[in-house]
C-alpha positions, 0 to 999 in steps of 0.5 A: 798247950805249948812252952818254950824256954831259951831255944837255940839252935845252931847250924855249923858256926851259925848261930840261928835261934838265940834263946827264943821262949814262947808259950801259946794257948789251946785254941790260940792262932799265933804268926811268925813272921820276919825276914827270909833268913831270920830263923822263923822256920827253923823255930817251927820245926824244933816246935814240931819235933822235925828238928832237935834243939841244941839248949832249952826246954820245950813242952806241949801238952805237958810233955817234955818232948825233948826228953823224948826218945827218937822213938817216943818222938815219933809216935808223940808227934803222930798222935799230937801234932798236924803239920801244913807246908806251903807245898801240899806234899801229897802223895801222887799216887793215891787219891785225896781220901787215901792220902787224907788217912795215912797218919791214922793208918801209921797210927794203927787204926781201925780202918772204919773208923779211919775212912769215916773220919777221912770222910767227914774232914773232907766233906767239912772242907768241901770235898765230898765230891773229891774223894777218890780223885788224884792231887794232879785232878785237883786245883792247887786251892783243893790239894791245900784243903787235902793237907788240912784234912791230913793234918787233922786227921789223928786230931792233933793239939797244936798245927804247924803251918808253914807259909801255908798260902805261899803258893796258892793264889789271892782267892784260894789263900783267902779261902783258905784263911778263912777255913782256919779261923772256922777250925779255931772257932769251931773245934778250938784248934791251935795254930802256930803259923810262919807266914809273909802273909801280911793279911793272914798275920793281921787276922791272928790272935798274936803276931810275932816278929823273928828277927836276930834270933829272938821273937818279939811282939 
């Protein structure tokens, strides 16, 4: 699913990734974890296509996206990647199932088809009765789930999440844990998660420690 070969990233003088390589498999759950500042999300970026490398290779899905133009990046990402931040970043103004099918709209997708598959994420996470509702009449476990949903949306080969239960409570990041590992199991996702989760990394396939710019087992 994912090869990445001698990464480095730098940022001024500052030297952050160091030649890190990395290969994960379809339906693989992967954690990154390692001290603030060690460079963990910065790696997940460049990974997500958020951010360029300075020197390296990277592949997903056997496509070389860093020979990519901005455009063709653009669109690879839409179609291939789902992303989860540790803040939900949902749209306030519309409601959970709009906000839920704006990357197939980006897309260009048939509305149908859209709402309908809008409506069956939903309703697999446990929000068929919250719909139409907005994320400030959500609780902070639901807007998260909203975000998975979104994430999901265009069916994407590899989710990126970053410190994904950072900012929900013990229950709600335990619920939430869990409805990951349903995803792997059931429709053989694959996540790439950077986490200080202790309990999240445990439950993981592989962990992975970032630390002087490298990853390490």
């Amino acid at each position: 699913m994912i090869i990445a070969k001698n990464i480095h990233k730098s940022y001024g003088n500052l030297h952050v990734l160091k030649g890190v390589n990395l290969e994960v498999s379809k339906g693989e759950i992967v954690s990154i974890v390692g001290k603030s500042g060690a460079g963990k999300s910065t790696l997940l970026h460049i990974l997500g296509t958020l951010d360029s490398l300075d020197e390296g290779e990277l592949t997903i899905n056997e496509i070389k996206v860093n020979s990519l133009s901005t455009k063709q990046l653009a669109h690879f990402r839409n179609v291939n990647i789902g992303f989860i931040f540790q803040f939900h970043h949902l749209l306030p103004e519309f409601t959970a199932i709009e906000n839920v099918c704006i990357p197939a709209y980006i897309k260009k997708e048939s509305n149908n088809g859209v709402i309908r598959r809008a409506k069956e994420l939903l309703d697999y996470l446990g929000l068929s009765d919250r719909l139409d509702h907005k994320p400030n009449q959500l609780s902070g476990g639901e807007q998260q789930r909203v975000a998975v949903a979104r994430a999901l949306m265009n069916k994407p080969g590899v989710v990126f999440a970053d410190e994904p239960s950072g900012n929900l409570d013990s229950e709600s990041s335990k619920e939430l844990h869990q409805l990951l590992f349903k995803l792997r199991d059931d429709f053989q996702q694959t996540f790439i998660i950077v986490t200080h989760n202790e309990e999240l990394a445990k439950m993981s396939d592989r962990t992975l420690v970032m630390k002087d710019g490298l990853l390490s087992s």
